[in-house]
Each structure stands twice: as C-alpha cells, then as structure tokens.
DOGUTOR-461782 format. One record per residue: residue number from 0; residue in one letter; x, y, z of N, C-alpha, C, CB in turn. Coordinates in Angstrom, 1 decimal, always signed. Atoms other than C-alpha are relative to their C-alpha. Glycine has a CB too. Layout:
! residues N
ATOM seq type   n.px   n.py   n.pz  ca.px  ca.py  ca.pz   c.px   c.py   c.pz  cb.px  cb.py  cb.pz
ATOM NUM    a      X      Y      Z      X      Y      Z      X      Y      Z      X      Y      Z
...
//
This chain:
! residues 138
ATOM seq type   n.px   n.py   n.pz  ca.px  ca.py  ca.pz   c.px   c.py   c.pz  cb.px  cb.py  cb.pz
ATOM   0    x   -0.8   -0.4   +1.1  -19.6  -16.1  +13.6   +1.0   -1.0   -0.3   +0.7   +1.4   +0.3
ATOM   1    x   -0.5   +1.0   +0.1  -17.4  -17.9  +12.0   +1.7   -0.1   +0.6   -0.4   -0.2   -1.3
ATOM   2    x   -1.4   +0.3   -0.7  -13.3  -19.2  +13.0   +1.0   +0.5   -1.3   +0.3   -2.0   +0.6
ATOM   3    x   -0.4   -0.3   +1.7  -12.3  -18.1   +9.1   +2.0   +0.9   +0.5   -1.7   +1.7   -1.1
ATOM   4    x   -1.6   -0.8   +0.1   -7.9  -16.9   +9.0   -0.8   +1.5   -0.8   +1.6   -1.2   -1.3
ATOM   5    x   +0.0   -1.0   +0.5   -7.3  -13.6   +7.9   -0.9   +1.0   +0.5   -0.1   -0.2   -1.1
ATOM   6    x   +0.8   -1.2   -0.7   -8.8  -10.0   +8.6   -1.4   -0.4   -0.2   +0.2   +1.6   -0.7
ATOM   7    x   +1.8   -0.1   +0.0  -12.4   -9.5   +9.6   -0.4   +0.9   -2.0   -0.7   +1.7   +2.0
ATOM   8    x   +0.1   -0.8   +1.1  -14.1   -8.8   +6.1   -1.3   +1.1   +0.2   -0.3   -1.1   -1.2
ATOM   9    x   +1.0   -0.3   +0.5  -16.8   -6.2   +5.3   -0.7   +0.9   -0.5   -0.2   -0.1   +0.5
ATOM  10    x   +0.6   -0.8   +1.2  -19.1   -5.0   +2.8   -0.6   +1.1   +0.8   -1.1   -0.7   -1.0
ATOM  11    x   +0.7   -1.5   -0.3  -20.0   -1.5   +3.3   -1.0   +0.7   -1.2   +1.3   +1.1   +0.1
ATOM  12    x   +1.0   +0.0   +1.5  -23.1   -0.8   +0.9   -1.0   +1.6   +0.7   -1.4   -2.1   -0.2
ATOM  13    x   +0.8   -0.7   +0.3  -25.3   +2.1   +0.1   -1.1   -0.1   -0.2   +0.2   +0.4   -0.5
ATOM  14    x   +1.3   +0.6   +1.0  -29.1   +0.7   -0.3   -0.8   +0.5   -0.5   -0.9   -0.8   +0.4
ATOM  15    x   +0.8   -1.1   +0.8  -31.5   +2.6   -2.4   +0.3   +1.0   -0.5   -0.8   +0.6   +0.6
ATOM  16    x   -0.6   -1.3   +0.3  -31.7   +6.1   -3.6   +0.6   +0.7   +0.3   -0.2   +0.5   -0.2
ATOM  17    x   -0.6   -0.6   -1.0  -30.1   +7.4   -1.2   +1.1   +0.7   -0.7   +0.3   -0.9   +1.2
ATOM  18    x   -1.4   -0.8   +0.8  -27.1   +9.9   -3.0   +1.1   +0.5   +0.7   -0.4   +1.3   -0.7
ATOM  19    x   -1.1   -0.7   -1.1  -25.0  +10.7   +0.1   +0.7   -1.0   +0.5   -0.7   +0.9   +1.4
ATOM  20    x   -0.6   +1.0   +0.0  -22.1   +8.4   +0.5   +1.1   +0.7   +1.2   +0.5   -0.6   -1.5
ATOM  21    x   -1.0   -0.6   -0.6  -19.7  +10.7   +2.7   -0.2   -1.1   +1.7   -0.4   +2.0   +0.0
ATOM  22    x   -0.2   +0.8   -0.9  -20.5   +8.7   +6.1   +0.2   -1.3   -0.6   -1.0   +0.0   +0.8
ATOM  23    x   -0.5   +1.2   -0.1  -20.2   +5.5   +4.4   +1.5   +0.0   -0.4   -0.9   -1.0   -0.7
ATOM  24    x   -1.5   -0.4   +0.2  -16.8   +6.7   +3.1   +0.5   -0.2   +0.8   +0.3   +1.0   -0.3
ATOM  25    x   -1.2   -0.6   -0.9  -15.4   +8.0   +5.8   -0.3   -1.8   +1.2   -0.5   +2.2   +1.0
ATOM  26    x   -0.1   +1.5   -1.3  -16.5   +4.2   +8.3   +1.0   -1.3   -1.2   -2.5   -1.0   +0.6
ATOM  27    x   -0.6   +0.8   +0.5  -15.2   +2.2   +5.4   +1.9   +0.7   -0.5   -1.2   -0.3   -1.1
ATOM  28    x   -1.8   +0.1   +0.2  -11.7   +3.6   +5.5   +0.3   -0.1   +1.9   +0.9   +2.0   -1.1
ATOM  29    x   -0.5   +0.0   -1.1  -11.9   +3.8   +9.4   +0.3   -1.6   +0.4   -0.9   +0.7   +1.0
ATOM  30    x   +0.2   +1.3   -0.5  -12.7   -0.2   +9.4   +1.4   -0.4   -0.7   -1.5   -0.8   -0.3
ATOM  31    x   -1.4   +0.5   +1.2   -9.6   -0.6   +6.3   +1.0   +0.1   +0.9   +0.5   +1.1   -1.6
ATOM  32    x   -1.5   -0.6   -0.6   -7.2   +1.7   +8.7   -0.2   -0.9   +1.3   +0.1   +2.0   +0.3
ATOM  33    x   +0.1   +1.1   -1.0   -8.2   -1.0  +11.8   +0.4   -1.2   -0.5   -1.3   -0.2   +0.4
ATOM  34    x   -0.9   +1.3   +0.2   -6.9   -3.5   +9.9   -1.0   -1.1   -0.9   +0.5   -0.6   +1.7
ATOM  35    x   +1.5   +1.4   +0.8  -10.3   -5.5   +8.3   +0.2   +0.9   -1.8   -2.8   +0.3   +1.2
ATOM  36    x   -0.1   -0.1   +2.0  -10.6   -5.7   +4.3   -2.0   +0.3   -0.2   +0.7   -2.4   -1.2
ATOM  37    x   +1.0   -0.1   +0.3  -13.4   -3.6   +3.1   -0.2   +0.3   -1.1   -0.5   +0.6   +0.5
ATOM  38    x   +0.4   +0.0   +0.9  -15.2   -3.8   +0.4   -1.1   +1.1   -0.6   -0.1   -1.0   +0.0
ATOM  39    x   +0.8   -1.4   +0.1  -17.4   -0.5   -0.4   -1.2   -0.5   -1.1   +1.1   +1.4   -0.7
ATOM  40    x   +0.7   +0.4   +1.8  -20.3   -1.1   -3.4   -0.3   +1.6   -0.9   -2.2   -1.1   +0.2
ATOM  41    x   +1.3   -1.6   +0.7  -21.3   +2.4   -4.0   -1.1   +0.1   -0.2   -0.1   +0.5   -1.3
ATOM  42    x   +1.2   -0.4   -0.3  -24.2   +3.9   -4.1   -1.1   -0.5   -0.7   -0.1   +1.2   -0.1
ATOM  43    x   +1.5   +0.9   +0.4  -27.9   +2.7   -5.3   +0.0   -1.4   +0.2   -0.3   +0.0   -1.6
ATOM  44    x   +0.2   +1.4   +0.3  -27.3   -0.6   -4.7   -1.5   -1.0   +0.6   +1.4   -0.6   +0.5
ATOM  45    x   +1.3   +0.8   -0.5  -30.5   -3.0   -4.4   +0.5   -1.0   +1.1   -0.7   -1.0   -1.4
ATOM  46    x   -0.5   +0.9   -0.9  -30.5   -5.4   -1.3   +0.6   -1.3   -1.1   -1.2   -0.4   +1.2
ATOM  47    x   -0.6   +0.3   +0.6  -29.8   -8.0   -3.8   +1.6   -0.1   -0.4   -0.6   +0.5   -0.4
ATOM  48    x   -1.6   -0.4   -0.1  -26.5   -6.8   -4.8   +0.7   -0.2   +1.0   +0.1   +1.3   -0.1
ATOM  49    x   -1.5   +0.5   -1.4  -25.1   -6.3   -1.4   -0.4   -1.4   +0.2   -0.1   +1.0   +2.0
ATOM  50    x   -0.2   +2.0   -0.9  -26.2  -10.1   -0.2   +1.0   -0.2   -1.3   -1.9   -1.7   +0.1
ATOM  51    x   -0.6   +0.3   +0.9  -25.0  -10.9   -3.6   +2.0   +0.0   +0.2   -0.7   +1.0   -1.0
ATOM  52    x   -1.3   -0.6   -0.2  -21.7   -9.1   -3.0   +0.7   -0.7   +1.4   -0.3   +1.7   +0.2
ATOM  53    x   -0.4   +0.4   -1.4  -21.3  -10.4   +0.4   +0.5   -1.4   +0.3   -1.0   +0.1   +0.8
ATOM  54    x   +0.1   +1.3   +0.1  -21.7  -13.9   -0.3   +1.3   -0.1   -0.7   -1.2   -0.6   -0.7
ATOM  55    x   -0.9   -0.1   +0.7  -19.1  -13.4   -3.1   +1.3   +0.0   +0.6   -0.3   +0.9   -0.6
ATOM  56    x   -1.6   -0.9   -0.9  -16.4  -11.4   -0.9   +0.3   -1.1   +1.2   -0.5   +1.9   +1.0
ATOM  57    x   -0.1   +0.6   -1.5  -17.2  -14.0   +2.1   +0.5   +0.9   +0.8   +0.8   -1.4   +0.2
ATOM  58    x   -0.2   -1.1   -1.0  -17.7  -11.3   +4.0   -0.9   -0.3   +1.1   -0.2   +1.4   -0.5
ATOM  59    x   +0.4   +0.5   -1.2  -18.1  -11.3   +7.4   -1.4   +0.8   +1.2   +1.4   +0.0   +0.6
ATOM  60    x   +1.2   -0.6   +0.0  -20.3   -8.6   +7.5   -0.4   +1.3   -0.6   -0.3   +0.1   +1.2
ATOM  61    x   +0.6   -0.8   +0.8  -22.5   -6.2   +5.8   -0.2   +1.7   +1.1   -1.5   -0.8   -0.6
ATOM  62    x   +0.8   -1.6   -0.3  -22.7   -2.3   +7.1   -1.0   +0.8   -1.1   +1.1   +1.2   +0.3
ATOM  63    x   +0.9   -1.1   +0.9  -25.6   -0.3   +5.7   -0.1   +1.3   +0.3   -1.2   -0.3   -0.1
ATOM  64    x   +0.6   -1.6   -0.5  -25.9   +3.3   +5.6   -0.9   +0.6   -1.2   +1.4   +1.2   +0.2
ATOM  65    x   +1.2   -0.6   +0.3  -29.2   +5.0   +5.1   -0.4   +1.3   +0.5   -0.9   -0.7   +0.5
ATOM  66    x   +0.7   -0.9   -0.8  -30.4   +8.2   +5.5   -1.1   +0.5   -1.2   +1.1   +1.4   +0.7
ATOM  67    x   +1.4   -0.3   +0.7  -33.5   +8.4   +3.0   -1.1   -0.2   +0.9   -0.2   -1.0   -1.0
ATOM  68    x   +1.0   +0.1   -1.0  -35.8   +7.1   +5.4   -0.6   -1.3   -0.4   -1.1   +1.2   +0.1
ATOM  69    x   +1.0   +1.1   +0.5  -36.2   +3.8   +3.6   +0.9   -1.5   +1.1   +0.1   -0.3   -2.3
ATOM  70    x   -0.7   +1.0   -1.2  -33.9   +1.9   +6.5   -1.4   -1.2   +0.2   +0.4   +1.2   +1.9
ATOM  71    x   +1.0   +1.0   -0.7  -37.3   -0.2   +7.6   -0.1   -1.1   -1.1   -1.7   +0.7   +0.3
ATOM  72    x   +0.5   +1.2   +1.2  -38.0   -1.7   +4.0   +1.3   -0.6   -0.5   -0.9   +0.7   -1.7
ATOM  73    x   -1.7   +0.7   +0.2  -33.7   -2.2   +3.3   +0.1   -0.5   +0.9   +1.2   +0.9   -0.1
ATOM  74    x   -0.7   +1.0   -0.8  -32.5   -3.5   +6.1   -0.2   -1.2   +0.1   +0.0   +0.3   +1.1
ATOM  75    x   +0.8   +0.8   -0.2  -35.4   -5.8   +6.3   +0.1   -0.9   -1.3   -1.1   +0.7   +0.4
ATOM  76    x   -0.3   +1.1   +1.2  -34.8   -7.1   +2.7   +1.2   -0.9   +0.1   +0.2   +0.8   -1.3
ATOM  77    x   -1.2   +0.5   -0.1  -31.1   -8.0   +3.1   -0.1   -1.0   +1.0   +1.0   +1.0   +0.3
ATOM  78    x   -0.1   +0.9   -0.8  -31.7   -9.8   +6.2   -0.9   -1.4   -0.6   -0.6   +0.6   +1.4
ATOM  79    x   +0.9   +1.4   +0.5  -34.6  -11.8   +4.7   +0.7   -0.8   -1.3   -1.6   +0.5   -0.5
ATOM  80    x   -0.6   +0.1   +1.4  -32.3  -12.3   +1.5   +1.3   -0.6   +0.6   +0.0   +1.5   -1.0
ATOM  81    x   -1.2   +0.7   -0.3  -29.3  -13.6   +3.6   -1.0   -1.2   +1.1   +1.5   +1.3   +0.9
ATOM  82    x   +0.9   +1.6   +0.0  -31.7  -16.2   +5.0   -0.4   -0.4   -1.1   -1.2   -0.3   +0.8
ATOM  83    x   +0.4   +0.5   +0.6  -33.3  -17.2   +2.3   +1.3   -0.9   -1.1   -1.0   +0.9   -0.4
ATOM  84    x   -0.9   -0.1   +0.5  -29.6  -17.8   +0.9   +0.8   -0.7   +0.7   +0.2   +1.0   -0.4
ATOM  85    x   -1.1   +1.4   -1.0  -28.2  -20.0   +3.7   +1.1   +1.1   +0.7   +1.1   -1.6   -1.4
ATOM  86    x   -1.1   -1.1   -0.2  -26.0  -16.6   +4.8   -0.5   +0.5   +1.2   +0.2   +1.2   -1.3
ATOM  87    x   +0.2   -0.5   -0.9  -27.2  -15.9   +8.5   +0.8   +0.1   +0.3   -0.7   -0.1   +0.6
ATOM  88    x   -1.4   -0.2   -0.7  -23.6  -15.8   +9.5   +0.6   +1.0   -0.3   +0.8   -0.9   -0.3
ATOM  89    x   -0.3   -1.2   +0.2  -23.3  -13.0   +8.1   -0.5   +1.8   +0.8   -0.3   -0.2   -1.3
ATOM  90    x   +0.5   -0.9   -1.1  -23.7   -9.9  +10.8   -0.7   +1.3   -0.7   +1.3   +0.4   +1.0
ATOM  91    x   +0.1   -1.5   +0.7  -25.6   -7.0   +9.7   -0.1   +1.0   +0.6   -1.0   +0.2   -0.8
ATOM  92    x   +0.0   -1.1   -0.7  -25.0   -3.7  +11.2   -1.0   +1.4   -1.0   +1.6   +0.2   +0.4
ATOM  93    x   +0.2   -1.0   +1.1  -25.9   -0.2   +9.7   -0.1   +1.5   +0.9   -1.4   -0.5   -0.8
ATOM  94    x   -0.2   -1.0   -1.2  -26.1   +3.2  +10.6   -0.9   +1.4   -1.0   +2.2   +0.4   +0.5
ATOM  95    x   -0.1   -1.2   +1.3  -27.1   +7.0   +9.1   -1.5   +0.5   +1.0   -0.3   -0.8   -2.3
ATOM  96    x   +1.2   -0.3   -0.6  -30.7   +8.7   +9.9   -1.3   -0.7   +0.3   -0.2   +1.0   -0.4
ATOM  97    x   +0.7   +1.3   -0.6  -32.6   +6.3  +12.0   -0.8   +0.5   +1.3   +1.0   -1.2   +0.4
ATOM  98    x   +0.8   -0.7   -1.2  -35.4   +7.7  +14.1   +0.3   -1.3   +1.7   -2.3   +0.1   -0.8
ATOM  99    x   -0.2   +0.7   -1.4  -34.9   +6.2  +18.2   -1.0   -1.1   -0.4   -0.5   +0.9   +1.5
ATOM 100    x   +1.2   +1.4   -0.3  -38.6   +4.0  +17.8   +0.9   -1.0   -1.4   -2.3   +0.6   -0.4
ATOM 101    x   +0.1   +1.0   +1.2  -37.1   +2.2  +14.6   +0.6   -0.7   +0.4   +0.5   +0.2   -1.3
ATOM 102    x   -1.0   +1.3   -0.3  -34.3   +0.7  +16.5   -0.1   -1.3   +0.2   +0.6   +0.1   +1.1
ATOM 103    x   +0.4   +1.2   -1.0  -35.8   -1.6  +18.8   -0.9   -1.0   -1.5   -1.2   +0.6   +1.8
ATOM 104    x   +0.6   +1.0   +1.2  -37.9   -3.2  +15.4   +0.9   -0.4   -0.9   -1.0   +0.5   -0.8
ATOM 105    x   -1.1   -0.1   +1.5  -34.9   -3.1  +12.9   +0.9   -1.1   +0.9   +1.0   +1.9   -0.6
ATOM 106    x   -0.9   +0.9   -0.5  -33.0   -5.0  +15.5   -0.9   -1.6   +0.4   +0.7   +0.8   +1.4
ATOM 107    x   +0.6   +1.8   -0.2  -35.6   -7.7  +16.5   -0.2   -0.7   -1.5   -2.0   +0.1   +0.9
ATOM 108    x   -0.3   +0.3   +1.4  -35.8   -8.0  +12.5   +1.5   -0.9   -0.4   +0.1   +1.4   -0.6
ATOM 109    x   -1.4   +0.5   +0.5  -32.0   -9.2  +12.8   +1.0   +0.9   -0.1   -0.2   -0.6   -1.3
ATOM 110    x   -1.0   -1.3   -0.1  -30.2   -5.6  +12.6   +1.3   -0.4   +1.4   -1.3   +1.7   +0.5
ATOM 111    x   -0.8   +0.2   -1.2  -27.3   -6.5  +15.1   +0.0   +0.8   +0.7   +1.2   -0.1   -0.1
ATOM 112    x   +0.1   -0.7   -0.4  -26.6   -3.1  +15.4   -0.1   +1.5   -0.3   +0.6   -0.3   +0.4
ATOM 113    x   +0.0   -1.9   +1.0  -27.6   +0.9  +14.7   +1.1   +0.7   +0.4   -1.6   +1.2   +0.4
ATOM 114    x   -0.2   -0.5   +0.1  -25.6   +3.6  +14.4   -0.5   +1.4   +0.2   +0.3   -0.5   -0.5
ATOM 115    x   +0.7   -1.4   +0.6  -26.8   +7.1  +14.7   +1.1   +1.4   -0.1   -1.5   +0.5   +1.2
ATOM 116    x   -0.7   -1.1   +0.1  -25.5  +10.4  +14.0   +0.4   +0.5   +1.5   -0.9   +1.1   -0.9
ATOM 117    x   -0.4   -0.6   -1.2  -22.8  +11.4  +16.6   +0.8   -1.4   +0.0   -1.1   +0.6   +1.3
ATOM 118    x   -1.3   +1.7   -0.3  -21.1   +7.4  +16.7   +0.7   +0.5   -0.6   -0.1   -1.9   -0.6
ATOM 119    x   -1.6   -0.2   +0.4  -17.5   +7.8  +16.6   +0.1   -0.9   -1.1   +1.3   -0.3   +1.2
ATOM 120    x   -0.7   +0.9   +0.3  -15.9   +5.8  +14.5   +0.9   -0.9   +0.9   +0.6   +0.5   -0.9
ATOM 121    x   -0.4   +0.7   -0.8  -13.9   +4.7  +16.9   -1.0   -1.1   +0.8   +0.5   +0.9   +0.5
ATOM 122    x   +0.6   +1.5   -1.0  -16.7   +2.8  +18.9   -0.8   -0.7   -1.2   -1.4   +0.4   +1.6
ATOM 123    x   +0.8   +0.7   +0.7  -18.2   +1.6  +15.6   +1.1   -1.2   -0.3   -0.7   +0.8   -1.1
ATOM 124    x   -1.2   +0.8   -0.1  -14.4   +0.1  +14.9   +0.0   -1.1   +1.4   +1.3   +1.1   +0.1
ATOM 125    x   +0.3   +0.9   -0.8  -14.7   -1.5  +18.2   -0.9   -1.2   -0.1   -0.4   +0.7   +0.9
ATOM 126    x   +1.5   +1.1   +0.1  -18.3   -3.1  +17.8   +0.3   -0.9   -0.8   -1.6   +0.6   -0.6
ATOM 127    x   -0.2   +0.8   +1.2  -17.4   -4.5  +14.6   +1.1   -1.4   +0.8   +0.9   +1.1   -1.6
ATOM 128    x   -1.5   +0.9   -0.9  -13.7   -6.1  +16.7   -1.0   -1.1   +0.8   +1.3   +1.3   +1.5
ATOM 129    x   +0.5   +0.9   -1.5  -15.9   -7.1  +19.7   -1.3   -0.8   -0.4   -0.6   +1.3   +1.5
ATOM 130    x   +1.5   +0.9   +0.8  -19.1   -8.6  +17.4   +0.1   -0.8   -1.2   -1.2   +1.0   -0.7
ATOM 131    x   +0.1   +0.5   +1.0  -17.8  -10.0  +14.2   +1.5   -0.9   +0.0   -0.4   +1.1   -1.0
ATOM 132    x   -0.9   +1.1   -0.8  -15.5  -13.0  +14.7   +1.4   +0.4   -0.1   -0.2   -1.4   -0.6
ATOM 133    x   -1.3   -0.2   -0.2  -12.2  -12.8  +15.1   +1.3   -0.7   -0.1   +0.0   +0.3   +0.9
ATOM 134    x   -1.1   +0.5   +0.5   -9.2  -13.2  +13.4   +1.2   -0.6   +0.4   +0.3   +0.6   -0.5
ATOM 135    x   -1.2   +1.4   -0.5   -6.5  -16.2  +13.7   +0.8   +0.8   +0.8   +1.0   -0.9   -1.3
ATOM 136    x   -1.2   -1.2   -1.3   -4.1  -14.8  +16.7   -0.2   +1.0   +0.7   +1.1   +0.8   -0.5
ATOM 137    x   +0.2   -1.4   -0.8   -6.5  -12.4  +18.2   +0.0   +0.1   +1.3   -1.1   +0.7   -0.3
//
C-alpha cells in the first residue's frame, strides 16, 4: 500500500442490482466515524464505475457489498479492471451474502478480504487500520 498523508480513503460501492444498501450504509459511516474519508457511490453501480471512482478519489480502497449472489462475476470484474488500469494498489475488500466455498476463490482472485453476516463493524474498522496503509503519524 501506499505512504500517501492524510486519512485512509475508501470507496464503498454497491455492484449490480442488488437494491439493499442498509449494510453498506451503516460500514461506510462506521469507517467515516474511525476517522478515514469515505466515499459511498450508491447503488447499481457497474464495476466500471467503482474502479472509475476509485482511481478518481485515489482511494485507498474499494469495499463491496453484495448480497444478490452475483459476488463471483463483481468482485472478479473490479479486480481485473484495477489491473488492467495500473491500480493494483488499490485493496479490495467486500462483504454481504457470501456462501463459505466462495471465499477461498474470491480471495485467490485478489479479494483481500470477506465479510459475512455477523462481522462487527468494529473488526471490519480494524482490518481496514491493520491492511490498508497507514496514515502519516500512525
């Protein structure tokens, strides 16, 4: 990651059709109230968009939340779309309804780290502190 001043950044995105935004709400004000600058996109957004967005914001990293069931074909775009874009420095996490077997593939894909129903906020606040680089004076 990178040595960059100022708070940890990061985009918090919605990918697909997915219409239920209430968990990414509620992690994207727990990461604001920790002290990092988040940037939210709202809902439908194409992978596209978020890299787009990310690159933009120089953000430090992308959370996705999914609970359609299309986590395998999203996650997997964004990653391939922040390489193809010179942006692997950018960490991608994500979280939402994610069957156990998907983990272990979504992560060898590049997924840093899943989420499932029942993570605090609190240890997702952490992961982000303890995985995504860290800001001047920490």
């Amino acid at each position: 990651m990178g040595v960059a001043a100022g708070p940890i950044r990061v985009v918090v995105a919605k990918p697909g059709l997915d219409g239920h935004d209430r968990g990414a709400k509620v992690i994207a004000r727990a990461l604001r109230d920790a002290g990092m600058e988040v940037i939210y996109t709202g809902l439908h957004q194409t992978p596209e968009q978020i890299v787009d967005t990310a690159i933009q914001e120089d953000a430090d990293a992308i959370g996705l939340s999914i609970l359609s069931g299309a986590h395998n074909t999203l996650f997997a775009a964004v990653i391939d779309l922040l390489k193809e874009r010179d942006a692997e420095d950018i960490l991608v996490f994500g979280g939402g309804i994610i069957p156990e077997g998907d983990i272990a593939p979504l992560k060898e894909k590049g997924v840093a780290e899943i989420f499932t129903p029942g993570a605090t906020t609190a240890s997702i606040v952490d992961w982000v502190r303890a995985n995504v680089r860290q800001p001047a004076g920490a």
